[in-house]
VOBA-1610 file (N, C-alpha, C; in pm, whole numbers, padded with zeros to 5 digits, always signed):
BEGIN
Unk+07929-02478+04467Unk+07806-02410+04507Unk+07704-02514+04552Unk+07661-02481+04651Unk+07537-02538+04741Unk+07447-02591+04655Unk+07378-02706+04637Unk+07251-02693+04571Unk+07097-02673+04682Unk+06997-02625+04621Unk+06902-02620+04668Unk+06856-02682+04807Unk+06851-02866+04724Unk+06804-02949+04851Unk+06917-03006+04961Unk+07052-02920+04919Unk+07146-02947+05012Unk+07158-02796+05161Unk+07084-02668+05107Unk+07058-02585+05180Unk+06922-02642+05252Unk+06848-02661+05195Unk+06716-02640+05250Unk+06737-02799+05434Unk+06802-02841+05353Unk+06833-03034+05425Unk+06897-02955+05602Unk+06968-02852+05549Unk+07063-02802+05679Unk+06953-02684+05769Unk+06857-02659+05730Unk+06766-02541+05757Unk+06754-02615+05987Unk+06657-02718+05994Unk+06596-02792+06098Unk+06758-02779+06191Unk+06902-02833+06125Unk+06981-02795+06251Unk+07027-02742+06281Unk+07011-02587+06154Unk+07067-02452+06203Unk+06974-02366+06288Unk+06800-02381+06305Unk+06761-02386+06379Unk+06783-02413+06539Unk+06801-02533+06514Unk+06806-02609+06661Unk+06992-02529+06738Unk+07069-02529+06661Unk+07169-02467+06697Unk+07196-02336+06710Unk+07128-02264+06665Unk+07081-02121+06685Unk+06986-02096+06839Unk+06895-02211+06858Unk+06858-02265+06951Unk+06916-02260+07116Unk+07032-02337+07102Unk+07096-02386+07195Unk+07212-02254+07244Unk+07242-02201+07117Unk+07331-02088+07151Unk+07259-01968+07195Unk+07139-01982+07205Unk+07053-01856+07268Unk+07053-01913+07439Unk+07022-02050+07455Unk+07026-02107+07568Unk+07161-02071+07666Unk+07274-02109+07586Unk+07419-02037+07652Unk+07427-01886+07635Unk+07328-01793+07587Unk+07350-01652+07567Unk+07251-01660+07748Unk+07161-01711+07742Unk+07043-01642+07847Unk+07147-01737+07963Unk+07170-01831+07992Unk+07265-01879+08131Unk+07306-01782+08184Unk+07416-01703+08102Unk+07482-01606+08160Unk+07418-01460+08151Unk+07319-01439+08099Unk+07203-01305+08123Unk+07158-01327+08275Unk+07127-01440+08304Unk+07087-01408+08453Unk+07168-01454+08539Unk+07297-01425+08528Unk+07365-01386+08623Unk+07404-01247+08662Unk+07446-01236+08775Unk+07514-01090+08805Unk+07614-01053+08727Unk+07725-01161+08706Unk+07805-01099+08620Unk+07840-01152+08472Unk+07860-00988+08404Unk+07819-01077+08259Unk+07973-01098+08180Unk+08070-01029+08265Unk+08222-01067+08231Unk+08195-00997+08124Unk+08193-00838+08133Unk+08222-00757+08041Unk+08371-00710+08034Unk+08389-00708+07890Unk+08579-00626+07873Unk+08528-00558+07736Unk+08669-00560+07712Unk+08666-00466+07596Unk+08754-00493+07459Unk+08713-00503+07316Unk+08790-00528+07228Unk+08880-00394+07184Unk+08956-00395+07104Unk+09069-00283+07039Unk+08967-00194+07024Unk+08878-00210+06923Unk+08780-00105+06885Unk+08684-00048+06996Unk+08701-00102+07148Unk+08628-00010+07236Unk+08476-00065+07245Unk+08480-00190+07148Unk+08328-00239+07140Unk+08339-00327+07264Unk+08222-00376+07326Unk+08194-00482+07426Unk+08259-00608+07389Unk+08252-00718+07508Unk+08280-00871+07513Unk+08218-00903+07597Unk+08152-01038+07593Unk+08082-01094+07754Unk+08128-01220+07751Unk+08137-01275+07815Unk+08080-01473+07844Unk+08037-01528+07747Unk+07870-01422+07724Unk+07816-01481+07641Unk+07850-01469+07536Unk+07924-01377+07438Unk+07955-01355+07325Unk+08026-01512+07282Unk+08128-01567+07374Unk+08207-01635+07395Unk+08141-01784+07369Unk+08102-01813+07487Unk+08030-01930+07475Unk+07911-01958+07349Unk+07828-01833+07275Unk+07763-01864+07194Unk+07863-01912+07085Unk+07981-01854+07071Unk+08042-01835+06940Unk+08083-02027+06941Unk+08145-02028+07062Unk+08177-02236+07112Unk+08097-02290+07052Unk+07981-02235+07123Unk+07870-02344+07103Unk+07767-02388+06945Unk+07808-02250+06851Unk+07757-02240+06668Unk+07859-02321+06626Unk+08048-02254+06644Unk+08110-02336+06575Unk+08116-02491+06599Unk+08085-02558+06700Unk+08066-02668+06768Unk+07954-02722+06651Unk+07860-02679+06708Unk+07726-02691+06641Unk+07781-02716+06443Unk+07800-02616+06395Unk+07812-02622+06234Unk+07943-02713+06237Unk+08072-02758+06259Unk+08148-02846+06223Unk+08135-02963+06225Unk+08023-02979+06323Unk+07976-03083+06324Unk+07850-03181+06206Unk+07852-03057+06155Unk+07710-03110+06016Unk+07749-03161+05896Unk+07736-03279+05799Unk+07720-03298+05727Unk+07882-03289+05622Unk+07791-03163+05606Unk+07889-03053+05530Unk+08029-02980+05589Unk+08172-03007+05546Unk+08225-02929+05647Unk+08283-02803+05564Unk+08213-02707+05594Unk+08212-02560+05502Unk+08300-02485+05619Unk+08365-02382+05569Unk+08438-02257+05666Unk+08312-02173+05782Unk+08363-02147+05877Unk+08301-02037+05940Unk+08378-01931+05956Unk+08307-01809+05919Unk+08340-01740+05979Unk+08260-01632+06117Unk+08322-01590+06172Unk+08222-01527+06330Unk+08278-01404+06323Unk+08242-01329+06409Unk+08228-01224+06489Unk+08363-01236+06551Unk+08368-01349+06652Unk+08450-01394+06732Unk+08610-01486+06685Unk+08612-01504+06535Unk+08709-01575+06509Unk+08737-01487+06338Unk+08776-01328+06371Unk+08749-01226+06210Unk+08880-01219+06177Unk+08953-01306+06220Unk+09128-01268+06181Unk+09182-01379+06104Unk+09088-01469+05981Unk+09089-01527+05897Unk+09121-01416+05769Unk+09280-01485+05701Unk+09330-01374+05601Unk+09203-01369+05465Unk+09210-01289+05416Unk+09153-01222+05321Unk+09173-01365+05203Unk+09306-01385+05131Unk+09409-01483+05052Unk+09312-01650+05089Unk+09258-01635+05230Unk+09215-01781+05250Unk+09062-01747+05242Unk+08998-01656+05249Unk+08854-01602+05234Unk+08826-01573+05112Unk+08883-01545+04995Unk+08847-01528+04870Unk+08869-01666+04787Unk+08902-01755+04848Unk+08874-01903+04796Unk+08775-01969+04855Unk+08682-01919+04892Unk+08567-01950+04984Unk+08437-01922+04857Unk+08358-02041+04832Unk+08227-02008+04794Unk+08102-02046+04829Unk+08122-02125+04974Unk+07984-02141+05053Unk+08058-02172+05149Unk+08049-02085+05259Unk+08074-02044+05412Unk+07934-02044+05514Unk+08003-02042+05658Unk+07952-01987+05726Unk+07930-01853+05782Unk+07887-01772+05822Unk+07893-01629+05848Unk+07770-01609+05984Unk+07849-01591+06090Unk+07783-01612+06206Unk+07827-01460+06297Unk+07709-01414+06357Unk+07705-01321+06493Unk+07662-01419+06631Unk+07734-01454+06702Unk+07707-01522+06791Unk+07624-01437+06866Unk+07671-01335+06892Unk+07548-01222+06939Unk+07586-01068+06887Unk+07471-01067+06852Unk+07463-00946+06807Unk+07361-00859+06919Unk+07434-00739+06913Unk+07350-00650+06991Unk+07389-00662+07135Unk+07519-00697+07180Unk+07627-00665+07322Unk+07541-00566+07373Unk+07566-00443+07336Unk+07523-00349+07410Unk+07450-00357+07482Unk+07302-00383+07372Unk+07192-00433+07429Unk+07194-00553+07570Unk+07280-00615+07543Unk+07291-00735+07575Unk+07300-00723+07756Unk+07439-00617+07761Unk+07470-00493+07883Unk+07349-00466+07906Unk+07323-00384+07874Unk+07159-00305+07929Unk+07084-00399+07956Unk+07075-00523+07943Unk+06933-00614+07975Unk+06818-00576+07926Unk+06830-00536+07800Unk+06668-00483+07749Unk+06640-00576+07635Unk+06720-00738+07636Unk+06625-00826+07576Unk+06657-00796+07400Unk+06707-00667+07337Unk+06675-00654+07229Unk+06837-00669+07151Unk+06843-00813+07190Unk+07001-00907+07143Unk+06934-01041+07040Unk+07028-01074+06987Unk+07014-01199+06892Unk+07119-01275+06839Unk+07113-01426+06779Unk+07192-01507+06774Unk+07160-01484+06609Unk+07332-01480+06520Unk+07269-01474+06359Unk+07375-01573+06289Unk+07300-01709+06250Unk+07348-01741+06161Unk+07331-01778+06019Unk+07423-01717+05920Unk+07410-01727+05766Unk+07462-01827+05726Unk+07399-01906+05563Unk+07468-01983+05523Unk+07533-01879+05392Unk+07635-01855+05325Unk+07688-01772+05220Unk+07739-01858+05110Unk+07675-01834+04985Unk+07682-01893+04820Unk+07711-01848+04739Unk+07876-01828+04696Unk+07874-01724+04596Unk+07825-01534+04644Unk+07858-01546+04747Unk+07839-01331+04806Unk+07682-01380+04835Unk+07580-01453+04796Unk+07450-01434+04873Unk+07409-01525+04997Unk+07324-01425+05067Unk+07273-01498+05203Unk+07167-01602+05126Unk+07159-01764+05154Unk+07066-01885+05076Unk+06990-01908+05212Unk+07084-01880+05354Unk+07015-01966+05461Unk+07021-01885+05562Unk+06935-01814+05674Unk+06966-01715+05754Unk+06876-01784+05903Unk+06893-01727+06025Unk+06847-01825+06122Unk+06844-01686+06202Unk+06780-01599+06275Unk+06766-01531+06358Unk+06695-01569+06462Unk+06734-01619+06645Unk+06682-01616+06724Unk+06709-01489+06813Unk+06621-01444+06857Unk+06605-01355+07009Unk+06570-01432+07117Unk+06655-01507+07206Unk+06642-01584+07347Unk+06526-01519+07397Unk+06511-01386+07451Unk+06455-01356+07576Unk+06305-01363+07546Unk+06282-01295+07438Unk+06109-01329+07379Unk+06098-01450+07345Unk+06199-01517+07332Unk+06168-01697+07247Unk+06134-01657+07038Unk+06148-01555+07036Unk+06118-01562+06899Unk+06220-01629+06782Unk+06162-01675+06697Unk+06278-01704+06601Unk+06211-01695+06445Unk+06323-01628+06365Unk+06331-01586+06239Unk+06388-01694+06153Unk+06355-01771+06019Unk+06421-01858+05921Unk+06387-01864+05791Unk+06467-01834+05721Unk+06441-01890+05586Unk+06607-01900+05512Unk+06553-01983+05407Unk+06611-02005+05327Unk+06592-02044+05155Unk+06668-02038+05063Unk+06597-02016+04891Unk+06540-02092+04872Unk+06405-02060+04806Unk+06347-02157+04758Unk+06241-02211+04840Unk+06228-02167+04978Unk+06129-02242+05097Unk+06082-02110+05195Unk+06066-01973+05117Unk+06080-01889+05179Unk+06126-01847+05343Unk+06037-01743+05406Unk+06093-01709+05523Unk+05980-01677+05591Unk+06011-01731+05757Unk+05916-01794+05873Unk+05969-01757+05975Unk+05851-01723+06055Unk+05873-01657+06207Unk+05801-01774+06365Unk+05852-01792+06417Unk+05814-01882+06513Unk+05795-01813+06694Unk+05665-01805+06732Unk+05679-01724+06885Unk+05596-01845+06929Unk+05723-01839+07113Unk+05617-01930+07133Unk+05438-01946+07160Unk+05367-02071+07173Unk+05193-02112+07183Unk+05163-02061+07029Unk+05236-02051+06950Unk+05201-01985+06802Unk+05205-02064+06674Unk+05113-02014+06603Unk+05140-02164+06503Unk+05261-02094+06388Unk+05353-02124+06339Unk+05451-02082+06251Unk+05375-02036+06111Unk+05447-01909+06117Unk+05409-01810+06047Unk+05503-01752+05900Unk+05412-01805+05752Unk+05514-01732+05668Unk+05571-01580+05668Unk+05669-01510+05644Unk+05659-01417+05620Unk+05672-01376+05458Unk+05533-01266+05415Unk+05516-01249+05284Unk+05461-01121+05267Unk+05564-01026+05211Unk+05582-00881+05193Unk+05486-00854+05072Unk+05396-00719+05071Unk+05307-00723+04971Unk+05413-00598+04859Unk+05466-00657+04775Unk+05505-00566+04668Unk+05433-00424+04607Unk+05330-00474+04615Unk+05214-00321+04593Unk+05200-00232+04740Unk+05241-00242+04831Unk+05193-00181+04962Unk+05260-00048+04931Unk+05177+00055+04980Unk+05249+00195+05011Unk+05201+00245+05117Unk+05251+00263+05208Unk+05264+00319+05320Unk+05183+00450+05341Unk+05104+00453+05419Unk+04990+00595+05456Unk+05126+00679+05610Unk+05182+00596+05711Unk+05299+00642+05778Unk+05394+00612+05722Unk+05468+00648+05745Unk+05652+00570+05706Unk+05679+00524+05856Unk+05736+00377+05851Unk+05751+00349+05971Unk+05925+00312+05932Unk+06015+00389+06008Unk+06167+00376+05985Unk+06185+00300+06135Unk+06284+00216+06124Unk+06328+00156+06231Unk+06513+00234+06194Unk+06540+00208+06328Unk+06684+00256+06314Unk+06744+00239+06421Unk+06863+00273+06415Unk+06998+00301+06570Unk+06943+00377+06623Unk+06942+00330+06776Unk+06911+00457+06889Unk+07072+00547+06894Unk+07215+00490+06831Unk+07364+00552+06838Unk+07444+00621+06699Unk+07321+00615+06602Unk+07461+00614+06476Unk+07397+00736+06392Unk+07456+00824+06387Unk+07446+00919+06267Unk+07320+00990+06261Unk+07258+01026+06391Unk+07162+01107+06445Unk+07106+01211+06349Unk+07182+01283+06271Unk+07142+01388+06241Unk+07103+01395+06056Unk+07220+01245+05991Unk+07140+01215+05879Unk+06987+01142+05871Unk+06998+01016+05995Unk+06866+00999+06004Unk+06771+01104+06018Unk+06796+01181+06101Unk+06698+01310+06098Unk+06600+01373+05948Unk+06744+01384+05921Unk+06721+01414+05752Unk+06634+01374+05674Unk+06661+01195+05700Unk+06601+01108+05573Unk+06449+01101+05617Unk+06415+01090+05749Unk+06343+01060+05786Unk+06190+01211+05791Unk+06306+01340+05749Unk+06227+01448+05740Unk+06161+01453+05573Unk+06192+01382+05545Unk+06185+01372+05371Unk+06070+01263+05359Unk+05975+01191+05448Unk+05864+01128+05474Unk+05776+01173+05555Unk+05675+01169+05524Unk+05572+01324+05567Unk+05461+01220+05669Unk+05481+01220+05779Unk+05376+01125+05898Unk+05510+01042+05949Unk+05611+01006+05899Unk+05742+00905+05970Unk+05679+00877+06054Unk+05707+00757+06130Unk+05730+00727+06294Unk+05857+00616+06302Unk+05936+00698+06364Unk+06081+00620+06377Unk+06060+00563+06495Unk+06135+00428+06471Unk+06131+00272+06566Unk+06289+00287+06592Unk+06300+00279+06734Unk+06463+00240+06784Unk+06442+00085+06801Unk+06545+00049+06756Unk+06556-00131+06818Unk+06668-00126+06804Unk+06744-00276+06876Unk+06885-00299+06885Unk+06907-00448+06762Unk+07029-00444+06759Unk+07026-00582+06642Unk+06982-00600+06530Unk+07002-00724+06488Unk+06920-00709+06363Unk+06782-00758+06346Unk+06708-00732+06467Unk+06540-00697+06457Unk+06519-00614+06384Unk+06570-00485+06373Unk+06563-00404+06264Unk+06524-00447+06126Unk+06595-00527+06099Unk+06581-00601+05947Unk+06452-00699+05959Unk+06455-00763+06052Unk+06332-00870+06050Unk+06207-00791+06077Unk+06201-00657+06170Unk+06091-00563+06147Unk+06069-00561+06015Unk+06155-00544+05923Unk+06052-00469+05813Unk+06015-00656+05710Unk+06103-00699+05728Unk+06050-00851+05702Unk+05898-00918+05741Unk+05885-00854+05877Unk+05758-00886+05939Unk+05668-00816+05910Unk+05676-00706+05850Unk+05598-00590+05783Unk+05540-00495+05917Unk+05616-00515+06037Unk+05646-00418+06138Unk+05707-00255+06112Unk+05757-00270+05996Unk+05829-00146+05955Unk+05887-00179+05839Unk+05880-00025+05752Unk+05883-00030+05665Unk+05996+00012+05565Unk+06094+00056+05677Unk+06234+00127+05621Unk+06335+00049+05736Unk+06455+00012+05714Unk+06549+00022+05811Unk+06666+00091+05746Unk+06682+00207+05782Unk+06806+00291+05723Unk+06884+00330+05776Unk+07072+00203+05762Unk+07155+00209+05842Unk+07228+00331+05741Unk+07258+00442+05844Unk+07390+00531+05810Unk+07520+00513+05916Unk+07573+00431+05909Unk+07719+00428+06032Unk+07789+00312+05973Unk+07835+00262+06061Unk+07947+00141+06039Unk+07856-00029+06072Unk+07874-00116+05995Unk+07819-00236+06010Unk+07939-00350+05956Unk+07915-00484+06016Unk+08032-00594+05914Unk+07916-00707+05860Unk+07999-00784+05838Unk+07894-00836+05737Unk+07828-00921+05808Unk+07894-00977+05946Unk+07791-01067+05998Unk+07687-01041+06096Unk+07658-00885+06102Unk+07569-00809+06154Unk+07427-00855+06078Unk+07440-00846+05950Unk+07370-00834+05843Unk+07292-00940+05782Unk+07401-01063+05751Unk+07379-01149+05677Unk+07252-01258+05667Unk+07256-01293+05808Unk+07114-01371+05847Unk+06990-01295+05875Unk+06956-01164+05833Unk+06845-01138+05857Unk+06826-01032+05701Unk+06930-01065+05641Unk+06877-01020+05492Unk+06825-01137+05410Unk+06860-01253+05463Unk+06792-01387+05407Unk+06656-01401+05400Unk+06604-01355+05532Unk+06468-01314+05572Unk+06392-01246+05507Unk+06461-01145+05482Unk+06388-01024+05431Unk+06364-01052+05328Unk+06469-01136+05220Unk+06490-01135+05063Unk+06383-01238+05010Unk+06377-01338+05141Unk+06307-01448+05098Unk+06118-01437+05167Unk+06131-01307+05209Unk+05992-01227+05293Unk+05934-01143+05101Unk+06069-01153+05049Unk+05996-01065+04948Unk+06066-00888+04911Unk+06166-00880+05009Unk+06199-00717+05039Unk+06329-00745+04993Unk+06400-00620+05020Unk+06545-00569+04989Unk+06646-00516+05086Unk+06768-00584+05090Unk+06849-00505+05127Unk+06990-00477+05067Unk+06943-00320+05037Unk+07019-00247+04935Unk+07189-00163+04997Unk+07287-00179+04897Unk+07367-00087+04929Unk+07373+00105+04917Unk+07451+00097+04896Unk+07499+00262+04906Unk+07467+00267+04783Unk+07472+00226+04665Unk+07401+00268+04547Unk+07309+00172+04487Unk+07233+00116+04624Unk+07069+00105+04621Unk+07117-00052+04482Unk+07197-00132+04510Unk+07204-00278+04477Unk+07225-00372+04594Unk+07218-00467+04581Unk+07184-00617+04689Unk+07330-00592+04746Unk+07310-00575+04882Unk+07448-00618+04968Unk+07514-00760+04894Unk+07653-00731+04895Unk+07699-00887+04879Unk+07777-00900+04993Unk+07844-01070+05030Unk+07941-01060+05125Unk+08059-01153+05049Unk+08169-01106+05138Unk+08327-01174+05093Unk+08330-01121+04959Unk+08318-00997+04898Unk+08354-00980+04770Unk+08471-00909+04776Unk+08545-00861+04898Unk+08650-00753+04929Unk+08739-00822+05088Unk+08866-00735+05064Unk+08943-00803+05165Unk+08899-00713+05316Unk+08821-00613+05260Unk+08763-00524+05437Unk+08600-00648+05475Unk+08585-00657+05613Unk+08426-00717+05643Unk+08329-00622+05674Unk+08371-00515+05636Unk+08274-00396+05690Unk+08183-00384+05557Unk+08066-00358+05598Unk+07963-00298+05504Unk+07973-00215+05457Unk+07913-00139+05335Unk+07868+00001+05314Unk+07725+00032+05367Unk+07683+00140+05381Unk+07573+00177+05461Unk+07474+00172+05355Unk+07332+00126+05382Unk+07254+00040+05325Unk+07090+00074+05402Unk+07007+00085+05313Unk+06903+00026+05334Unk+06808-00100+05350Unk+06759-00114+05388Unk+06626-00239+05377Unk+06486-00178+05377Unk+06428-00205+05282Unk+06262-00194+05222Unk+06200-00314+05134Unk+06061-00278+05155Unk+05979-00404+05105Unk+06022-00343+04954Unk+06035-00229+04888Unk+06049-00166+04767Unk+06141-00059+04757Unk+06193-00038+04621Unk+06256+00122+04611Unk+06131+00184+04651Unk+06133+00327+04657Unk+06019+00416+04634Unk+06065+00520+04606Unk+06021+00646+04513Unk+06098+00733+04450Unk+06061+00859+04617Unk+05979+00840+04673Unk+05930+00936+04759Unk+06074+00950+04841Unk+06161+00815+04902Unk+06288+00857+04972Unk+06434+00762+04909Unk+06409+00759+04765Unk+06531+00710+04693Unk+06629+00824+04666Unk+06591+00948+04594Unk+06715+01052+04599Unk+06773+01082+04755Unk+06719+01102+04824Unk+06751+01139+04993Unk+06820+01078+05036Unk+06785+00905+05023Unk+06885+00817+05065Unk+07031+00819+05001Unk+07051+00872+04858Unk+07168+00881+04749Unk+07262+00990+04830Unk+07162+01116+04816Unk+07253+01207+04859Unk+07257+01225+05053Unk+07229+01142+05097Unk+07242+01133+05272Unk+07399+01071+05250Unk+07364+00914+05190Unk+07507+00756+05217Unk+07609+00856+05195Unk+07715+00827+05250Unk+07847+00784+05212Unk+07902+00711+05132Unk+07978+00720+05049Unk+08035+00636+04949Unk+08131+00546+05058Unk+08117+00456+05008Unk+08182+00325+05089Unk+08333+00349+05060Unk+08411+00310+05176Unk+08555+00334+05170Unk+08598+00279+05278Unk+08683+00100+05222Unk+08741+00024+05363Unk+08825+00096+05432Unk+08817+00015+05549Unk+08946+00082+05632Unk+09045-00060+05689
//
């Protein structure tokens, strides 16, 4: 297990490499073609997916430390060699393809450091705004835009909400969100792509992100670092701390993120989830 000043030491070049792989994500954004195909599951592929994924694992084998990665782009590492793992890498070279297709900017580069099932080190950039998300234990969690002076992020534990501001999927499970979101009296639901979602409510942009659909873990991982170390939560299907690599599936169970429980939409959320069940 990691110690402290051996996470915090790696923070400045997971930055800078989070950095550079936004740089190879935007090359190929402004081109015409973004060399879209298609994986088994019918999900997207680009260039860029590609070249970011080169350019992290490049980036992290090269540090210090030589810990496992795992990606998005390289998930066919057996289970037998992943459960002897207790500080990994856990990387989305890009998250938010779709988005990525559409050109609406609302894509991101995510990389986690993983200790024992918890996120210690998380790195969220968005290329197209220049924004970037970081923290890690012990040195909380910081937001960087550019001409801006760097900004802690620090969630007020006492806050209660006069709106409910839910961020969510503009694609997944339409009609439970409906639900949960009818069970908060003023809501105003936020669509975003990626895991801005999570750093919204980190930033205290919003105040719920409530995934009901399918997620893996490296969707997740670097922007629950944020959140955790902002002060907030991100909870499973029975409303405890996501872990990762504790099972031979990489898929999530469906989960919340809030600055707090709150009893106003804790039963709703119980009886909305799904009980988690790999596939």
């Amino acid at each position: 297990m990691l110690s402290d000043p051996e996470v915090h030491a790696l923070l400045p070049d997971v930055v800078r490499i989070a950095r550079e792989a936004g740089d190879a994500i935007m090359n190929i954004y402004q081109q015409d073609d973004l060399g879209v195909s298609h994986k088994s599951d019918d999900s997207p592929l680009t260039l860029a997916d590609i070249a970011s994924h080169h350019c992290i694992e490049k980036g992290l084998t090269e540090l210090s430390l030589s810990l496992p990665v795992l990606s998005e782009e390289s998930d066919n590492i057996s289970w037998q060699e992943r459960s002897q793992w207790s500080d990994y890498w856990l990387i989305d070279p890009l998250d938010g393809t779709k988005e990525f297709v559409k050109r609406n900017g609302e894509f991101t580069v995510n990389i986690a450091l993983i200790s024992d099932g918890i996120p210690v080190l998380g790195v969220v950039y968005a290329p197209v705004p220049d924004h970037m998300y970081h923290a890690c234990r012990g040195k909380g969690a910081w937001f960087i835009a550019p001409g801006e002076k760097e900004k802690e992020l620090q969630l007020d534990p006492d806050f209660i909400p006069e709106c409910w501001r839910i961020a969510g999927s503009r694609s997944h499970a339409k009609e439970r969100m409906e639900s949960f979101v009818h069970c908060l009296p003023g809501a105003q639901s936020i669509s975003m792509g990626s895991s801005l979602k999570l750093c919204f409510v980190a930033m205290n942009e919003a105040d719920l992100y409530v995934r009901f659909g399918p997620t893996c873990e490296w969707d997740t991982a670097a922007a629950q670092a944020i959140v955790e170390q902002a002060g907030g939560l991100v909870l499973n299907d029975q409303l405890q701390p996501l872990r990762y690599n504790t099972k031979e599936s990489l898929l999530n169970p469906e989960f919340v993120v809030c600055q707090k429980i709150s009893p106003v939409w804790q039963d709703t959320f119980l009886n909305l989830v799904k009980p988690f069940e790999a596939t």
